[in-house]
FIZAKOL-44845 format. One line per 8 residues: number of its first residue (from 1); their letters; for each residue z, y, x of N, C-alpha, C, O, CB. Coordinates in steps of 0.001 Angstrom, whole numbers, plus 524288, in hexadecimal, padded with zeros to 5 digits. Glycine has a CB too. Example, Ala and Ser with C-alpha at 12.3 -4.5 7.8 and 13.67 -1.06 7.14 Angstrom:
FIZAKOL-44845
1 = AS = 81E78,7E9C6,83386,81E78,7EE6C,8300C,81E78,7F31C,83390,82111,7F309,8379C,82356,7EE87,82C2C  81BA8,7F736,83232,81BE4,7FBDC,83566,81EBE,8001E,83264,81F67,80472,83461,8165D,7FDAA,83704 $
END
This chain:
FIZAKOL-44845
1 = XXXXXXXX = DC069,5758F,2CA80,DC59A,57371,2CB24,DC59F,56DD8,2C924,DC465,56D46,2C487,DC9B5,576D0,2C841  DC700,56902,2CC55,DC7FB,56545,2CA4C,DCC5E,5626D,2C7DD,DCF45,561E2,2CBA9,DC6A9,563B5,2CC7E  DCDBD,56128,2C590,DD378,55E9C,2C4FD,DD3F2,55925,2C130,DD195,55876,2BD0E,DD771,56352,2C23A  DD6ED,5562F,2C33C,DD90E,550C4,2C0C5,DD8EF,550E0,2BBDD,DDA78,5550A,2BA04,DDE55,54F3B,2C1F7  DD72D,54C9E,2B7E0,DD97F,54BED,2B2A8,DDED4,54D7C,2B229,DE033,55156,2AFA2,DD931,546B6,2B10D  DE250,54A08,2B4F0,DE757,548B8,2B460,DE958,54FB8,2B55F,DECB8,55175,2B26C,DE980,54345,2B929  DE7C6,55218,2B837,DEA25,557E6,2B911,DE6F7,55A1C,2B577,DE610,55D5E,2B8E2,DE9D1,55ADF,2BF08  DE455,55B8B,2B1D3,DE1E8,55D04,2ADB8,DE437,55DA7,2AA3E,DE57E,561C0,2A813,DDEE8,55AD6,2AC86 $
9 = XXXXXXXX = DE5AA,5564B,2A893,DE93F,55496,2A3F7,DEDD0,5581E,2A3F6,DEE9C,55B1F,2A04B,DEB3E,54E91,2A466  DF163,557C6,2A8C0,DF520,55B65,2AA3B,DF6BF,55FED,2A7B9,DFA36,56137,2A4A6,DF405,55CC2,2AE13  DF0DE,56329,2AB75,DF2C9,56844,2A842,DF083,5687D,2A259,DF1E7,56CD6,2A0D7,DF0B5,56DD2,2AB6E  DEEA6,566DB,29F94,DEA83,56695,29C3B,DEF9D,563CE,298C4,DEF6F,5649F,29408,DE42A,5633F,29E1F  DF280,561C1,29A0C,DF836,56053,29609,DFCDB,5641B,297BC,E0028,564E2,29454,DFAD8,5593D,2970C  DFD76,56637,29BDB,E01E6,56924,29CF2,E014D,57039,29F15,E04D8,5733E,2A049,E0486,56575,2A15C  DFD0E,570E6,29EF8,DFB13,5754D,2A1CC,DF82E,57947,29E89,DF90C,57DD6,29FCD,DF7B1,57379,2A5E4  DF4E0,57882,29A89,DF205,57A1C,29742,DF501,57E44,29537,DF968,57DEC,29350,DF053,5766F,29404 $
17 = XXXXXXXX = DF287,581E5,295B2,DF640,58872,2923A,DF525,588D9,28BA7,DF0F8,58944,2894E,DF2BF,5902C,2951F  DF9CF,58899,289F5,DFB4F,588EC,28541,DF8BB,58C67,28243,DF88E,5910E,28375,DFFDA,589B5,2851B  DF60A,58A19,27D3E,DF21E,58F30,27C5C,DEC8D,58DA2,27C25,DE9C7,58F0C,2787A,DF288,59387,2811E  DEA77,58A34,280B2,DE65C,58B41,282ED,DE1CC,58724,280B2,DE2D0,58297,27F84,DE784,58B30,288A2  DDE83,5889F,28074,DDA0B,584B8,27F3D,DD4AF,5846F,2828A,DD283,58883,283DD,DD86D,585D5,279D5  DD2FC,5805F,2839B,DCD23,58067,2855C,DC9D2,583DA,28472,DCA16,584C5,27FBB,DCAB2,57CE3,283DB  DC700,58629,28632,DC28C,58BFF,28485,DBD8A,588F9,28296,DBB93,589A8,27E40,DC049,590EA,28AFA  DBBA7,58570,28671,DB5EB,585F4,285A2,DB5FA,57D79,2850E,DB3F4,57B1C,28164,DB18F,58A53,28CBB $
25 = XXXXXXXX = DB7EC,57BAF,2883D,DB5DE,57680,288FF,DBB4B,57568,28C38,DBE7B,57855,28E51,DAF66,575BF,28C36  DBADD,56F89,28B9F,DBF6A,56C32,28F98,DB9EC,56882,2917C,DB999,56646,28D3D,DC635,567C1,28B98  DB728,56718,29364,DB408,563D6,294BF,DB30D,5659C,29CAE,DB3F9,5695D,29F88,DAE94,56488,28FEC  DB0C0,56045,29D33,DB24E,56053,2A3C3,DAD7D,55CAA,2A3FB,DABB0,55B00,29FD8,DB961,55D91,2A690  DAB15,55B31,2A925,DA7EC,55789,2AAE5,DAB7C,55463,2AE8C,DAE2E,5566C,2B1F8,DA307,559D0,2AD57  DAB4C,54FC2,2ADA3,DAD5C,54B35,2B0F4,DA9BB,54BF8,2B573,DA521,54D4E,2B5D0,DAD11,54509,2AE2D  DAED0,54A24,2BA0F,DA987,54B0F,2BF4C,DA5F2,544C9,2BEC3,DA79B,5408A,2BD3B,DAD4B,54BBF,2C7FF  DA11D,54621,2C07C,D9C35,54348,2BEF4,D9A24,54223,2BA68,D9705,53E8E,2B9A7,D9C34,53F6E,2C080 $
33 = XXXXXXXX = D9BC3,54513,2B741,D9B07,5449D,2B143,D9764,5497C,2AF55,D9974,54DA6,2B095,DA111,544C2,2AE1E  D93AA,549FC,2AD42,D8E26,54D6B,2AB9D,D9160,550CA,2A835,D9257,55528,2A9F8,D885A,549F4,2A818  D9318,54FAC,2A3FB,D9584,55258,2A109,D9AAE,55363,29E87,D9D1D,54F45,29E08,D938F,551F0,29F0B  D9CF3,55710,29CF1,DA12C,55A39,29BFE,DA2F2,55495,2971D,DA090,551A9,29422,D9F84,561E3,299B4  DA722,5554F,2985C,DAB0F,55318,29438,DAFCF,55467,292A4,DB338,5547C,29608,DAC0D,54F1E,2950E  DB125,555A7,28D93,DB763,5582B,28C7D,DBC07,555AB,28F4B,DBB90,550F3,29018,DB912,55796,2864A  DBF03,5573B,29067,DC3C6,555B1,292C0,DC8FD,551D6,28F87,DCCCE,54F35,290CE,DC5BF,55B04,29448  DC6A8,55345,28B7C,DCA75,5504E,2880E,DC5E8,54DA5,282EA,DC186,54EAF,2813B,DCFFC,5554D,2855F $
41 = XXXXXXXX = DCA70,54977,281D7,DC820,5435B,27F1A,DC5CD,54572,27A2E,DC84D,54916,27849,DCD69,53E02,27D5D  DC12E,543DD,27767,DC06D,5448D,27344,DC32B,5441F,26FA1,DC3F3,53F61,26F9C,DBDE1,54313,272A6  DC6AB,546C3,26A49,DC9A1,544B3,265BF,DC768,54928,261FC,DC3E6,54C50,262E9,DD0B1,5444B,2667C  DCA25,54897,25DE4,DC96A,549C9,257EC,DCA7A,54F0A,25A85,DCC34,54FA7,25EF7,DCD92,546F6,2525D  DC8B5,5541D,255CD,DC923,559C6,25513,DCDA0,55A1F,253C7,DCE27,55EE3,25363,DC5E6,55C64,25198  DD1F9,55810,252A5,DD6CE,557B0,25003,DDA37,55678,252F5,DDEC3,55689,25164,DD710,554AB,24C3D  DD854,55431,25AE3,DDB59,553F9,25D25,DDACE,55530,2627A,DDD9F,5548A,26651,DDCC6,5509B,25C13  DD6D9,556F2,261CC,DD58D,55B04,26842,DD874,55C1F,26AAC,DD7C2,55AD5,26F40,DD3A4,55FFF,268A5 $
49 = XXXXXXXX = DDCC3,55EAF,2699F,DE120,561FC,26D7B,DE37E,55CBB,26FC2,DE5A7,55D20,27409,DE678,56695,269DC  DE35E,558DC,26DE2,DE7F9,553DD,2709E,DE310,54ED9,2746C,DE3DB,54AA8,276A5,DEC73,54F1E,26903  DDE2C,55225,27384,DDA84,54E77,27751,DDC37,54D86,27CEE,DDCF0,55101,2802B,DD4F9,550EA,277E4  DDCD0,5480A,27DC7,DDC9E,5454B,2844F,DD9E3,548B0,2889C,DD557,54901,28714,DD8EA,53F5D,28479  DDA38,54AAE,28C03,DD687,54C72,28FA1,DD45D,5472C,2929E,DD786,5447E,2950F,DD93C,550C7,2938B  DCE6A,54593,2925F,DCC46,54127,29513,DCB69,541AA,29AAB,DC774,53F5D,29C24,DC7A1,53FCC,292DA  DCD3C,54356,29D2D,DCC5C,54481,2A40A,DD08B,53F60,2A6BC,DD506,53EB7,2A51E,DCF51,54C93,2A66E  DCFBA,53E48,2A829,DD275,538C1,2AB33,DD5F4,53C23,2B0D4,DD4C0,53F81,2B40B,DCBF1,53312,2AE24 $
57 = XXXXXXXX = DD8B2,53A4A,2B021,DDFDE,53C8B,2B3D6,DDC50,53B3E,2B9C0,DDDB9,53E22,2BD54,DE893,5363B,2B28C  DD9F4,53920,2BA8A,DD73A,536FB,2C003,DD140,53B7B,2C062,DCE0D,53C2C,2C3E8,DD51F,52E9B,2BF2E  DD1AA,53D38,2BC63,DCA79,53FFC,2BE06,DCC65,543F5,2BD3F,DCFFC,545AA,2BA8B,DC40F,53F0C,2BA54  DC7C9,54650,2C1B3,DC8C8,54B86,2C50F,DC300,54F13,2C19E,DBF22,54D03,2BFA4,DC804,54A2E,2CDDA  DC3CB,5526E,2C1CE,DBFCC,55757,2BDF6,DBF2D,55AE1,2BFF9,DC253,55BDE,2C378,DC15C,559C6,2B909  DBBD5,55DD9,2BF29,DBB04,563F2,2BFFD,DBB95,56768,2BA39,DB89E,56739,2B671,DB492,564E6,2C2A4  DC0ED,56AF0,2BAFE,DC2DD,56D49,2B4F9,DBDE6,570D8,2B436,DBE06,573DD,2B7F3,DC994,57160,2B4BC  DB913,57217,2B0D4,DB5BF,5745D,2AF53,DB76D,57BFB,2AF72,DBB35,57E2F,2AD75,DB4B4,57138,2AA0D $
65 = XXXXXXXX = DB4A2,57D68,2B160,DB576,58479,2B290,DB568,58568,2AC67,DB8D3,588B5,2ABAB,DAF4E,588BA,2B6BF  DB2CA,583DC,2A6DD,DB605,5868A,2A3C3,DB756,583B8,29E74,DB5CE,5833A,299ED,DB3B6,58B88,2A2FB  DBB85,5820B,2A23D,DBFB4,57FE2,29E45,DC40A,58450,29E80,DC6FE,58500,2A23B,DC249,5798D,2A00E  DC3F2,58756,299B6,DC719,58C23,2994A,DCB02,58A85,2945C,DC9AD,5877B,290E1,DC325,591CE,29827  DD013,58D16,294AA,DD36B,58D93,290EF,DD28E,5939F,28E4A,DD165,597ED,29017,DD8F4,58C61,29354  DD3C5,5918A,2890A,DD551,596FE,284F7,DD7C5,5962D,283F7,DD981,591BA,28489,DD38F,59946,28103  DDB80,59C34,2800B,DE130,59ABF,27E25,DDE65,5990E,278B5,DDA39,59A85,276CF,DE6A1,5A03D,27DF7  DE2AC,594FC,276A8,DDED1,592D1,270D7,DE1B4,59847,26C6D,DE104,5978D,267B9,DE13C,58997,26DB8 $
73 = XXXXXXXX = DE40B,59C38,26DAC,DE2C5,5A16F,268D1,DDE2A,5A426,26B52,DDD9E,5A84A,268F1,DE873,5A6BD,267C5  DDABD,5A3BE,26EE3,DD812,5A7D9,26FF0,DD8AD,5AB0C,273D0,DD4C5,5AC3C,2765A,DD819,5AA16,26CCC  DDD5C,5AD0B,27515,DDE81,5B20F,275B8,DE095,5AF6D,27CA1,DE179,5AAB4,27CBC,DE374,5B558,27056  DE11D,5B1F0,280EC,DE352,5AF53,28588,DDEA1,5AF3B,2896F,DD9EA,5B00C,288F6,DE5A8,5A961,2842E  DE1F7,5ADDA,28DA6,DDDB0,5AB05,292DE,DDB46,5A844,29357,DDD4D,5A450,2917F,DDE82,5A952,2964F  DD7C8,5A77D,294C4,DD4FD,5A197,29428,DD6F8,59FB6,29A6C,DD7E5,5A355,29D73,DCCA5,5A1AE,292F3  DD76D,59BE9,29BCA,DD7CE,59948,2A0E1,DD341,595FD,2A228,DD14B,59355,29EA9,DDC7B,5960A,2A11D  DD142,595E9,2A729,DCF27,59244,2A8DD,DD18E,58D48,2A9A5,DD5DE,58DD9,2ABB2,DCD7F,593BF,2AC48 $
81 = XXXXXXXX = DCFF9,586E8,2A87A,DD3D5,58414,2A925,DD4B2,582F0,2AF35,DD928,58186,2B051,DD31D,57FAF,2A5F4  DD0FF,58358,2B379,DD02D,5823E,2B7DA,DD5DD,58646,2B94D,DD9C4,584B8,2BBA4,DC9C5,58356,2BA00  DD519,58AFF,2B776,DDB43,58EC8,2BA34,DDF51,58C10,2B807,DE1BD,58B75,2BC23,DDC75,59610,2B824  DE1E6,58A02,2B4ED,DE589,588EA,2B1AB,DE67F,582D3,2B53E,DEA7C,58176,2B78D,DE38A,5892E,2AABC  DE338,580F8,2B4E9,DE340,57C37,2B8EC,DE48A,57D9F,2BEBC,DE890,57BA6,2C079,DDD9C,5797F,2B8FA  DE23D,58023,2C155,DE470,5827C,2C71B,DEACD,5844D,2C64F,DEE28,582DF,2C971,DE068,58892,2C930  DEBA4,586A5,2C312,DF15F,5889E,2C38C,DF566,5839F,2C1EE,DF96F,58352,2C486,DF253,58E1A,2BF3D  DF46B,57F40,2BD52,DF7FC,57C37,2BC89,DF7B2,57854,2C287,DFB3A,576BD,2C560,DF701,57971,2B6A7 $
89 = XXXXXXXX = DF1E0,577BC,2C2CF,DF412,575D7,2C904,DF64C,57740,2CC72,DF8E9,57392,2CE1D,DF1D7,574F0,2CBC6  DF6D8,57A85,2CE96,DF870,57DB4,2D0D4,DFF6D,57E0E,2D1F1,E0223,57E12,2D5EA,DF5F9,58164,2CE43  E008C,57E50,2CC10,E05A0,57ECF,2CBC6,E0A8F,577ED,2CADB,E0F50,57749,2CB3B,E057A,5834C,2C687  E060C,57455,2C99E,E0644,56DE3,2C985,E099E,56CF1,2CF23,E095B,56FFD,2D2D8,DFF2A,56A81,2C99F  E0C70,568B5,2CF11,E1092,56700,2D3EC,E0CCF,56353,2D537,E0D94,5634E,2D9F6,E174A,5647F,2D2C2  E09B7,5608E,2D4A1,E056B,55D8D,2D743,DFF8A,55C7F,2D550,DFD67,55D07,2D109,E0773,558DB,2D7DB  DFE42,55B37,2D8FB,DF845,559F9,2D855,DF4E2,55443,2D7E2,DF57B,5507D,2DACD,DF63B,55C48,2DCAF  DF232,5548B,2D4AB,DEF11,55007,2D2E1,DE990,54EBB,2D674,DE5C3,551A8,2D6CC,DED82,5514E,2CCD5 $
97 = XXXXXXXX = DEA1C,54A5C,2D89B,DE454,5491C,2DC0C,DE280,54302,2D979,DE545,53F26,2D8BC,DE5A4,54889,2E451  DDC14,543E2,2D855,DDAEB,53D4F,2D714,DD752,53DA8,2DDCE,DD3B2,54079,2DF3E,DD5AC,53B39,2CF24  DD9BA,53A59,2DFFE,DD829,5385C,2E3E8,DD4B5,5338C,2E658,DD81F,53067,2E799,DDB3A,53862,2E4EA  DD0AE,531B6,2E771,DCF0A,52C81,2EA36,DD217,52B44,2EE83,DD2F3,52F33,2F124,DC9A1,52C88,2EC22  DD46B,5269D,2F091,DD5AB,523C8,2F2AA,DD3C4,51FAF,2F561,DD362,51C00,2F250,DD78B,52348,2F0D1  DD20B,51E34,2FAA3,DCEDF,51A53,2FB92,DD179,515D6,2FB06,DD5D4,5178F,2FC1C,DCC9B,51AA7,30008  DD23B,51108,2FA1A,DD4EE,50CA9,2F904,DD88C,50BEE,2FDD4,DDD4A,50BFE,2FD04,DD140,5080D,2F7DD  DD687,50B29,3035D,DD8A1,509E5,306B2,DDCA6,50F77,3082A,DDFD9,50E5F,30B94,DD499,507B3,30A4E $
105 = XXXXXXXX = DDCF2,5140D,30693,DE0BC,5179E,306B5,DE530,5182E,3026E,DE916,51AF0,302FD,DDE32,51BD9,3070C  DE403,51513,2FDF1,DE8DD,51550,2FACA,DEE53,51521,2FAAF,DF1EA,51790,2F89B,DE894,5130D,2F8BB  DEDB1,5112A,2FDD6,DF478,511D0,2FF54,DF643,515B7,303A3,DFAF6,516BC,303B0,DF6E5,50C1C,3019E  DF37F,517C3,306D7,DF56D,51BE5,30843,DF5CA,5215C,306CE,DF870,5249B,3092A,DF444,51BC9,30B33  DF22B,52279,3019A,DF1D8,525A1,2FF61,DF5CC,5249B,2F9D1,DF684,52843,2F6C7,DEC90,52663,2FF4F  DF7B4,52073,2F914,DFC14,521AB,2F5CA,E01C7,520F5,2F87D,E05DD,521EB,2F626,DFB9F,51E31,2F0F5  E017D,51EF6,2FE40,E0606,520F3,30104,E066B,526BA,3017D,E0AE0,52852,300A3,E0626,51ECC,3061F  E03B5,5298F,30260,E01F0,52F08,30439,E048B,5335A,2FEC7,E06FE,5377C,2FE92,DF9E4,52F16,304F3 $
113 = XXXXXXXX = E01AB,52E6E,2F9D7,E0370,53327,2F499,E0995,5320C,2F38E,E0C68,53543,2F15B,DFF85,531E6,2ED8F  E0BA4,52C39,2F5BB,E122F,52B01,2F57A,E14BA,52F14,2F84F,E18F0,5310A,2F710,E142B,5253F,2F83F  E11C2,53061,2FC83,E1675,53418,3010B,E166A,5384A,2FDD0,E1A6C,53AE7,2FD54,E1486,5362B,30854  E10BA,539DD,2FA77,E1214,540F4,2F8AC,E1395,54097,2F523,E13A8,544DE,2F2F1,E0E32,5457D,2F7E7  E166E,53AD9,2F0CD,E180C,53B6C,2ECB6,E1417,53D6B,2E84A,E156D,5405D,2E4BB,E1BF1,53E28,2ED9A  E0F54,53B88,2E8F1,E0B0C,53C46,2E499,E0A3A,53633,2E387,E0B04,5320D,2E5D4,E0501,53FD4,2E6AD  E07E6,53836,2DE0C,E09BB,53448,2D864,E03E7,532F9,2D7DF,E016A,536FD,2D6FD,E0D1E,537D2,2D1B0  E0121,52F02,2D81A,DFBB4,52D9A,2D6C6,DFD2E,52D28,2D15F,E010D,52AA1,2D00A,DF8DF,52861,2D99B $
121 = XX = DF9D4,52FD9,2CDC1,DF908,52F4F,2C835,DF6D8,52BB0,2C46E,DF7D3,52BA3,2BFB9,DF713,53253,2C759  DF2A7,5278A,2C7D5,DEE7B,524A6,2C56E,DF080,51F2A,2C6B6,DEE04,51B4B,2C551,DE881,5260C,2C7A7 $
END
C-alpha cells in the first residue's frame, strides 16, 4: 500500500486509536533508498511521544507489512496499520494525488482541477 506523507501525517494526527502504540518498529525505506529509516525526527528519551514525523507532505511510500499497533496496557487487538489506513481512507471526503505534470500541460491541468474544485496543496 502506498500513501502520501501529507495523508499519513493526517491520520497519524487525527486517526490513530486511543490506547495504541507501535509493536515492533516505525521505520520505512524511502523509495531508492537501501535502508530503513524511522519515521519520526531524532529527540531526547524525555520527548519521544511529541517527535516530528520526517516524511515530506510531497513523498509517496510504501506503508511496511509490519508496522503493527498494540494497546499500550497490553491487553486488546493489535491492528495492522495498512487496515486502519484503508478504512480512514475510505471513509475521507477526498483524495490526495502527488502528480507530474508536463510543463506545456499546466495550465490545462490546473483549469481541469478549477472546474472540479480541487485545491493543489504545494
Amino acid at each position: 500500500m502506498r500513501i502520501s506523507g501529507k495523508e499519513f501525517k493526517e491520520f497519524h494526527d487525527t486517526a490513530w486509536p486511543d490506547g495504541y502504540i507501535w509493536w515492533d518498529n516505525s521505520f520505512y525505506t524511502p523509495d531508492g533508498a537501501e535502508d530503513a529509516i524511522d519515521i519520526y525526527a531524532e529527540t531526547s528519551q524525555d520527548d519521544m511521544g511529541n517527535a516530528p514525523i520526517i516524511i515530506g507532505d510531497d513523498e509517496m511510500f510504501t506503508v511496511p507489512d509490519d508496522w503493527i499497533l498494540r494497546p499500550e496496557n497490553g491487553s486488546g487487538e493489535e491492528y495492522n496499520i495498512r487496515t486502519l489506513l484503508r478504512r480512514w481512507l475510505k471513509k475521507k471526503n477526498s483524495t490526495t494525488f502527488v502528480v507530474s505534470v508536463p510543463k506545456e500541460k499546466e495550465a490545462e491541468f490546473k483549469a481541469a482541477l478549477k472546474a472540479l474544485k480541487a485545491t493543489i496543496l504545494k
